[in-house]
Short mmCIF file of the C-alpha atoms (twelve columns), coordinates in Angstrom:
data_MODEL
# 
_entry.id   MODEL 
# 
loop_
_atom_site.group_PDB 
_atom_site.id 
_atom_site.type_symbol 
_atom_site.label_atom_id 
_atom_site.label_alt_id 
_atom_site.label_comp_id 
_atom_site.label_asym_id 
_atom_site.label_seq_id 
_atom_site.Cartn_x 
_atom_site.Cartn_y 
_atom_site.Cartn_z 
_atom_site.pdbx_PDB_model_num 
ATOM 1   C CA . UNK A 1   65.626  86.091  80.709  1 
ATOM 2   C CA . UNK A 2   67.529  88.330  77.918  1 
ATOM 3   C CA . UNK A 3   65.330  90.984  78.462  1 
ATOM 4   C CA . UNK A 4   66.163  90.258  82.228  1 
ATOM 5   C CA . UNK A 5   69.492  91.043  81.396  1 
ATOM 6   C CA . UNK A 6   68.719  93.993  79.007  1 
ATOM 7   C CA . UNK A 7   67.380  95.709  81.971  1 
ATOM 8   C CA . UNK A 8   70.290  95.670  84.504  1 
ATOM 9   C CA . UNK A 9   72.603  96.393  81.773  1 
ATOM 10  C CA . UNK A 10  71.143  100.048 80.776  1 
ATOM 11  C CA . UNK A 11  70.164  100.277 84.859  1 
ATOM 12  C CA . UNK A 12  74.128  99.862  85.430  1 
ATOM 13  C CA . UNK A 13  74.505  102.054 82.679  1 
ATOM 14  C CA . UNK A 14  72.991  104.498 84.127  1 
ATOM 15  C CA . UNK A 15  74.124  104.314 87.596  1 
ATOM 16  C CA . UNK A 16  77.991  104.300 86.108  1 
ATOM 17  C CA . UNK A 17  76.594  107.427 84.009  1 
ATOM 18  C CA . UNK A 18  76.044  109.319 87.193  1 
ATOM 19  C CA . UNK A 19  78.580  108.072 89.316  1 
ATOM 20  C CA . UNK A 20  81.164  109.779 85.968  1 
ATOM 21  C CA . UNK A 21  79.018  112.767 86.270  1 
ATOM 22  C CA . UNK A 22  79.720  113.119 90.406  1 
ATOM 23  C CA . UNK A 23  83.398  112.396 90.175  1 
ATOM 24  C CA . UNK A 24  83.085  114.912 87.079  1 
ATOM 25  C CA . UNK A 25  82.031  117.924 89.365  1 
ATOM 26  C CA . UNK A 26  84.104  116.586 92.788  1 
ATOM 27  C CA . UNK A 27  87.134  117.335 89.986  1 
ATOM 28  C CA . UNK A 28  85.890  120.440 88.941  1 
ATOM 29  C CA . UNK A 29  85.337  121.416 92.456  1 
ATOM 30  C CA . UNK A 30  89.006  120.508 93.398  1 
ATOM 31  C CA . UNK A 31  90.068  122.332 90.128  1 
ATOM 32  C CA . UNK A 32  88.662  125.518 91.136  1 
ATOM 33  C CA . UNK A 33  89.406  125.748 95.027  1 
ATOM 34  C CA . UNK A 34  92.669  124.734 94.584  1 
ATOM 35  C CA . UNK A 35  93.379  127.646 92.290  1 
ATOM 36  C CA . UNK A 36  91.317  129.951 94.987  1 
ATOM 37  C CA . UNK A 37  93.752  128.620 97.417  1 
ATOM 38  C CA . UNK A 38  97.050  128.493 95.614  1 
ATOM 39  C CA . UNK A 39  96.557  132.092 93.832  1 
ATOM 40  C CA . UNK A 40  94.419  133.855 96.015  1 
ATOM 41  C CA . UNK A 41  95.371  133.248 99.851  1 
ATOM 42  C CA . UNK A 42  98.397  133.751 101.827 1 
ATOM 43  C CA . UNK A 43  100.021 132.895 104.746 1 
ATOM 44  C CA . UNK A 44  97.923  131.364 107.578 1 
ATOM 45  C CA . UNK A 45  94.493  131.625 105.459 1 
ATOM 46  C CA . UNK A 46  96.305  129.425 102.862 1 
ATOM 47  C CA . UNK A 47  98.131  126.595 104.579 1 
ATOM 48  C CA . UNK A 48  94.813  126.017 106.894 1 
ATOM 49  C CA . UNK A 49  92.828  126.462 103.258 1 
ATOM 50  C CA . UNK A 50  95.091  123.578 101.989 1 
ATOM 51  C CA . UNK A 51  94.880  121.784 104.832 1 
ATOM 52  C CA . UNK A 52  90.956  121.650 104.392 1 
ATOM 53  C CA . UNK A 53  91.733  120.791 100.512 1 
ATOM 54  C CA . UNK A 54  93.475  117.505 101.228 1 
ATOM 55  C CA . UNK A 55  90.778  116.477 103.565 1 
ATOM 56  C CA . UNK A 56  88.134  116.463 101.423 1 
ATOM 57  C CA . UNK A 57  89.883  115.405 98.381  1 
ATOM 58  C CA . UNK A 58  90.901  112.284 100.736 1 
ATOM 59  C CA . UNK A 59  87.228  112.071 102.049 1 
ATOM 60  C CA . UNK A 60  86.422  112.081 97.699  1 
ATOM 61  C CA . UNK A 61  88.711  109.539 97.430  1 
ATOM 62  C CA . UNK A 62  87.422  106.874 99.408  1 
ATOM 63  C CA . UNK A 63  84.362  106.684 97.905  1 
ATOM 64  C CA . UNK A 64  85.899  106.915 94.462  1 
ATOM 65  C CA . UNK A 65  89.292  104.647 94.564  1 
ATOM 66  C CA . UNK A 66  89.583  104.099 90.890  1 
ATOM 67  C CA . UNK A 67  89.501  107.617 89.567  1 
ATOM 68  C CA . UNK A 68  92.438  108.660 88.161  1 
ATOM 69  C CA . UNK A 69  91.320  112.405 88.326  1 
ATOM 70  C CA . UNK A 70  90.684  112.525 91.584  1 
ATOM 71  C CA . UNK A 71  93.874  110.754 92.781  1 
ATOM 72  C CA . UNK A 72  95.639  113.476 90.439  1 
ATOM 73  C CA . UNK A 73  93.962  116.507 91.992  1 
ATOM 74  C CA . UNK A 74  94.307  115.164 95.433  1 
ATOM 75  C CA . UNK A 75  98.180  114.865 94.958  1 
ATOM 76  C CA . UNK A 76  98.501  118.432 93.724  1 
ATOM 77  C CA . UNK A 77  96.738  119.322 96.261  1 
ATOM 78  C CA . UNK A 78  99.402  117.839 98.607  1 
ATOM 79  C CA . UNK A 79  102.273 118.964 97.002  1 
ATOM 80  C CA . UNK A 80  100.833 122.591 96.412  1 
ATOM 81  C CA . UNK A 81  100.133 122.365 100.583 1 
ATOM 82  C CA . UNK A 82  103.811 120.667 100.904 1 
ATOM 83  C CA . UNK A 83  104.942 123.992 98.823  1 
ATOM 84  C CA . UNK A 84  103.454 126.228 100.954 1 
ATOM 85  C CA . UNK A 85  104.329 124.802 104.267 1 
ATOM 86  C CA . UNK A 86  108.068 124.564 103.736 1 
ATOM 87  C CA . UNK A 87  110.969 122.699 105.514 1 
ATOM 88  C CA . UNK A 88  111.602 119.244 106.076 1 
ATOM 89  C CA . UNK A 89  107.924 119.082 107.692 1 
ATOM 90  C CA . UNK A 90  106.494 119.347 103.784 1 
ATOM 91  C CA . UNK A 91  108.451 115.818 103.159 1 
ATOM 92  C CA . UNK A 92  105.545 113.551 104.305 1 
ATOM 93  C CA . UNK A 93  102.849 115.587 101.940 1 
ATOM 94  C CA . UNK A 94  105.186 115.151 98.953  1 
ATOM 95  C CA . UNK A 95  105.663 111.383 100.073 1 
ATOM 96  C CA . UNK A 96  101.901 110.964 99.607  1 
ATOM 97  C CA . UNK A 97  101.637 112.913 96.709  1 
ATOM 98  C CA . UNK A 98  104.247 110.716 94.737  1 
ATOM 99  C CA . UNK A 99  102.220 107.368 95.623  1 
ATOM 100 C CA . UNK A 100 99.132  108.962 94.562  1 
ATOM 101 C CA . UNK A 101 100.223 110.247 91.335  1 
ATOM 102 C CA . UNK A 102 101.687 106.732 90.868  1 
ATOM 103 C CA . UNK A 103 98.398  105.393 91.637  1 
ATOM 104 C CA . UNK A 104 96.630  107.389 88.789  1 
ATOM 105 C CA . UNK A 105 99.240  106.585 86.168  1 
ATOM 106 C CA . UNK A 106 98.137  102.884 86.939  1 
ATOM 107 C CA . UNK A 107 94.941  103.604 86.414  1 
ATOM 108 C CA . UNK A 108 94.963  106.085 83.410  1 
ATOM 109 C CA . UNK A 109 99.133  107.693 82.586  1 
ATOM 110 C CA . UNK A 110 97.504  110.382 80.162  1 
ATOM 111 C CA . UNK A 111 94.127  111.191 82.264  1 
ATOM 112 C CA . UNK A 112 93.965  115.074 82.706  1 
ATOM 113 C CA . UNK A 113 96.198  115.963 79.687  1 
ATOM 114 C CA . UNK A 114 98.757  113.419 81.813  1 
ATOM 115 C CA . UNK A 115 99.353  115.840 84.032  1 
ATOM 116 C CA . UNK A 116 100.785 112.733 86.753  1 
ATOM 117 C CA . UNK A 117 103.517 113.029 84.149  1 
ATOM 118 C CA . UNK A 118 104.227 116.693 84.771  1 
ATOM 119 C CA . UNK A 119 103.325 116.640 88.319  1 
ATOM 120 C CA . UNK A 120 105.217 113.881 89.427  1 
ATOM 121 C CA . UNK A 121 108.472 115.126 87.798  1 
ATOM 122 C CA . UNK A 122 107.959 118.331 89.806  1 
ATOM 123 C CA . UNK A 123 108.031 116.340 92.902  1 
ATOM 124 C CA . UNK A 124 110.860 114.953 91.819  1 
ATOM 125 C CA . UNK A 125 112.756 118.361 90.697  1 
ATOM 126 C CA . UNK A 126 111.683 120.003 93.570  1 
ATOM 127 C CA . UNK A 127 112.448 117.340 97.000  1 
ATOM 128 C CA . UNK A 128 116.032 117.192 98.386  1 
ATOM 129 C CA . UNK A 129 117.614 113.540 97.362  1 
ATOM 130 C CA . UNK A 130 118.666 110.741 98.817  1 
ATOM 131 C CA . UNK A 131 118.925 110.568 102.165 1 
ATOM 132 C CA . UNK A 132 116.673 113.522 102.977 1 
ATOM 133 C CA . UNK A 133 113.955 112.911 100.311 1 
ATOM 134 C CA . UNK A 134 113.365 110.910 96.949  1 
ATOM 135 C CA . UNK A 135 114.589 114.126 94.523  1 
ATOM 136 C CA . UNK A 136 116.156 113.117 91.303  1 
ATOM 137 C CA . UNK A 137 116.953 115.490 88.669  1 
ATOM 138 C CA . UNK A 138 117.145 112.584 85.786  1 
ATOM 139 C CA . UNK A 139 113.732 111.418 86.587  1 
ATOM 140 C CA . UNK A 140 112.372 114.584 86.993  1 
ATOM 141 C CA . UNK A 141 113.534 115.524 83.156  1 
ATOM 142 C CA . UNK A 142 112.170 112.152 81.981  1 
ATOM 143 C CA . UNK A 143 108.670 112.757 83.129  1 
ATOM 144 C CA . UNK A 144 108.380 116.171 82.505  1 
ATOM 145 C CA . UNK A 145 109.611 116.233 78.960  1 
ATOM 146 C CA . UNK A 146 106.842 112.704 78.490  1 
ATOM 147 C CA . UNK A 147 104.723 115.307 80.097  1 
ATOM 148 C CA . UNK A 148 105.292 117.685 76.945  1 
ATOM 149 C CA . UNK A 149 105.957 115.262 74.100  1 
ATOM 150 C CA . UNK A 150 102.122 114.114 75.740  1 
ATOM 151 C CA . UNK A 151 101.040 117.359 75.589  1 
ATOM 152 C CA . UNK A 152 103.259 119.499 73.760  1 
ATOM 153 C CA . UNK A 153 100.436 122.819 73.348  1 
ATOM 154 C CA . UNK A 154 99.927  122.690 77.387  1 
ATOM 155 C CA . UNK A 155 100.630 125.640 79.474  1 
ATOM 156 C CA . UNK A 156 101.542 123.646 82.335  1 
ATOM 157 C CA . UNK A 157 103.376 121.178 80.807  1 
ATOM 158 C CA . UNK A 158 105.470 123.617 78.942  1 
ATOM 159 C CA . UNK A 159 105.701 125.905 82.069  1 
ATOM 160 C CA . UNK A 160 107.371 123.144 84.611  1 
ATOM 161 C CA . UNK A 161 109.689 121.941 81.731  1 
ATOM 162 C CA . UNK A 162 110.608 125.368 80.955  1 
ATOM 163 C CA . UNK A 163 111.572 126.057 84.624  1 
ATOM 164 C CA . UNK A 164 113.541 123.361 85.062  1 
ATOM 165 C CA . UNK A 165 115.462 124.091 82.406  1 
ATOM 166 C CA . UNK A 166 116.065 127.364 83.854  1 
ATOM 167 C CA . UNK A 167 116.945 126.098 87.365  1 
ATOM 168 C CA . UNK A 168 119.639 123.760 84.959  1 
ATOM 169 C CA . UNK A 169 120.794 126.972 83.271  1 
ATOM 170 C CA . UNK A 170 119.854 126.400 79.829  1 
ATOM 171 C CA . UNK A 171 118.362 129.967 79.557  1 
ATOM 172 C CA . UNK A 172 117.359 130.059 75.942  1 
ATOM 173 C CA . UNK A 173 115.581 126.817 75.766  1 
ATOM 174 C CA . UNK A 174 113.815 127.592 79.089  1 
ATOM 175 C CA . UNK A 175 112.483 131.164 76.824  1 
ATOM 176 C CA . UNK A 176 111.443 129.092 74.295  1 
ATOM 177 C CA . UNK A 177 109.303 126.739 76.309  1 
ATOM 178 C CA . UNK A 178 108.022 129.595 78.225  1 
ATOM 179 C CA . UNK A 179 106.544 131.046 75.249  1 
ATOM 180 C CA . UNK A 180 104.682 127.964 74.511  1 
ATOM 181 C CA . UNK A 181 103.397 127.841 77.947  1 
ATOM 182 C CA . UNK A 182 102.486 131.799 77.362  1 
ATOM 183 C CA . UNK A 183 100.494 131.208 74.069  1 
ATOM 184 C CA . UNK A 184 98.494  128.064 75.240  1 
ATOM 185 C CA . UNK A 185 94.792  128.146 74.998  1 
ATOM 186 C CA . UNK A 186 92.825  129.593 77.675  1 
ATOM 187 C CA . UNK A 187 90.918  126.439 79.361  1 
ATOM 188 C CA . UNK A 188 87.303  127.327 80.078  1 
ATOM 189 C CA . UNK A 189 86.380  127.138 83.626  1 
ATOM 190 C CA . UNK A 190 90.208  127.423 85.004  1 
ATOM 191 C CA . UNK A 191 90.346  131.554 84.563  1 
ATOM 192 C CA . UNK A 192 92.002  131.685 87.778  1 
ATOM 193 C CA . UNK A 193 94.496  128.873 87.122  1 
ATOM 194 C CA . UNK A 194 95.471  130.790 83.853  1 
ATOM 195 C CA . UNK A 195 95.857  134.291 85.332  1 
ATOM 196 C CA . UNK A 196 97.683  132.996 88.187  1 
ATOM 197 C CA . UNK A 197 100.421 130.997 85.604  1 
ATOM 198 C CA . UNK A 198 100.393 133.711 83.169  1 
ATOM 199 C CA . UNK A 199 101.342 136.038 85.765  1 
ATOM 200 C CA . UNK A 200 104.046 133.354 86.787  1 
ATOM 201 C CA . UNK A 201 105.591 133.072 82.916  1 
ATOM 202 C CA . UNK A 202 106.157 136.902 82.639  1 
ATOM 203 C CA . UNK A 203 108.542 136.722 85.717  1 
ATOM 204 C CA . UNK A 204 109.946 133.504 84.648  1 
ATOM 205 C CA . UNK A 205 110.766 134.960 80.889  1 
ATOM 206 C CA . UNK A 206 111.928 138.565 82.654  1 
ATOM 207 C CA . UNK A 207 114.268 136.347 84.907  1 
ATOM 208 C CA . UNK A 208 115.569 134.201 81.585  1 
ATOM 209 C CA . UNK A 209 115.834 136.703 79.737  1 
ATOM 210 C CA . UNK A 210 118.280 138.459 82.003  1 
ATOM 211 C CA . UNK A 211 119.861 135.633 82.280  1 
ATOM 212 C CA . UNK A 212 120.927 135.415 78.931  1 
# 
C-alpha cells in the first residue's frame, strides 16, 4: 500500500512537472507575439493581430484557470488591443483586463516580477472615470509605485511610474525614474520588448527634459 502511494505521488509529480513546463512555453509564446504585435505592426495588421492574441490567450486559459501568468499576459494582451483600438469601444477590453489582472493577484500578487501591480495601475491611469469608465488616478499611483517598491530595478515598472509622473507634471522625478527604467537589465528572450521600451524612454526623457 505505501509503495502504492509512492507511485502516484512521483506519477502526479510528473504530470504537474509538465503541465508547469506547457503553461511555461504558452507564456513565452504570449511574451513574444505580443511584442511582435505591439512593436512591430500597425494599423489594420495590428488590431486584427491583437484580436487573434486575445483569442488564443482565452483559448490558453481555459485549460489552465489557475495560472497566474497566463491570466497576466492575457490581460495585457487586452489592454494593449484596448490601446490600439481607441474610443469608448476599447472600454469593454480594459473591463476584462482589470478582472483578469485581479484574478492573478489572487492567485500569485508578485508572479511575473508583479507586473498585475504595474499593469493594473495603468488601466487605472489610463480609462476615463466614473461614469464613463473605472479610471482613478489615486489607485493608479498606489499600484504602480507597489509595482516599483516590488520591483524597484524593473524597466517596466520604473517606465509606467515614471510616465505617470510626467502626465502629473512632476518632470524631474519622472527623469529620474526614467533612467532607472533606461539602465535595467536586458531580459533574455524579450529583445523585442526591450528595443521597443528603450526606444519609448528616449522620447519620454527628450519630452521631460524639455519640460523642465
Amino acid at each position: 500500500m505505501r509503495r502504492y502511494f509512492l507511485i502516484t505521488i512521483i506519477t502526479s509529480l510528473a504530470l504537474a512537472g509538465g503541465a508547469f513546463a506547457d503553461i511555461a512555453e504558452d507564456v513565452e509564446y504570449i511574451e513574444l507575439r505580443w511584442a511582435e504585435v505591439n512593436y512591430l505592426l500597425e494599423g489594420d495588421e495590428k488590431l486584427e493581430a491583437f484580436e487573434n492574441l486575445v483569442a488564443k490567450s482565452e483559448a490558453l486559459i481555459e485549460s489552465n484557470e489557475e495560472s497566474a501568468e497566463l491570466l497576466i499576459w492575457s490581460a495585457i494582451v487586452k489592454s494593449s488591443y484596448a490601446g490600439a483600438k481607441g474610443g469608448l469601444g476599447a472600454l469593454g477590453l480594459a473591463k476584462a483586463a482589470k478582472a483578469e489582472f485581479e484574478a492573478a493577484m489572487e492567485i500569485d500578487a508578485e508572479a511575473l516580477d508583479s507586473s498585475a501591480y504595474t499593469s493594473l495601475g495603468i488601466l487605472y491611469h489610463s480609462v476615463p472615470s466614473w461614469p464613463i469608465g473605472f479610471g482613478d488616478s489615486k489607485k493608479a499611483e498606489r499600484l504602480l509605485r507597489q509595482g516599483v517598491e516590488n520591483y524597484p530595478t524593473g524597466i517596466d515598472t520604473n517606465f509606467f511610474y515614471a510616465n505617470f509622473l510626467a502626465d502629473k507634471k512632476d518632470y524631474s522625478k519622472a527623469e529620474e525614474y526614467y533612467l532607472r527604467a533606461q539602465a535595467a537589465s536586458p531580459r533574455p528572450g524579450r529583445e523585442i520588448a526591450d528595443k521597443g521600451r528603450q526606444a519609448e524612454i528616449q522620447l519620454a526623457l527628450k519630452a521631460v527634459r524639455e519640460a523642465q
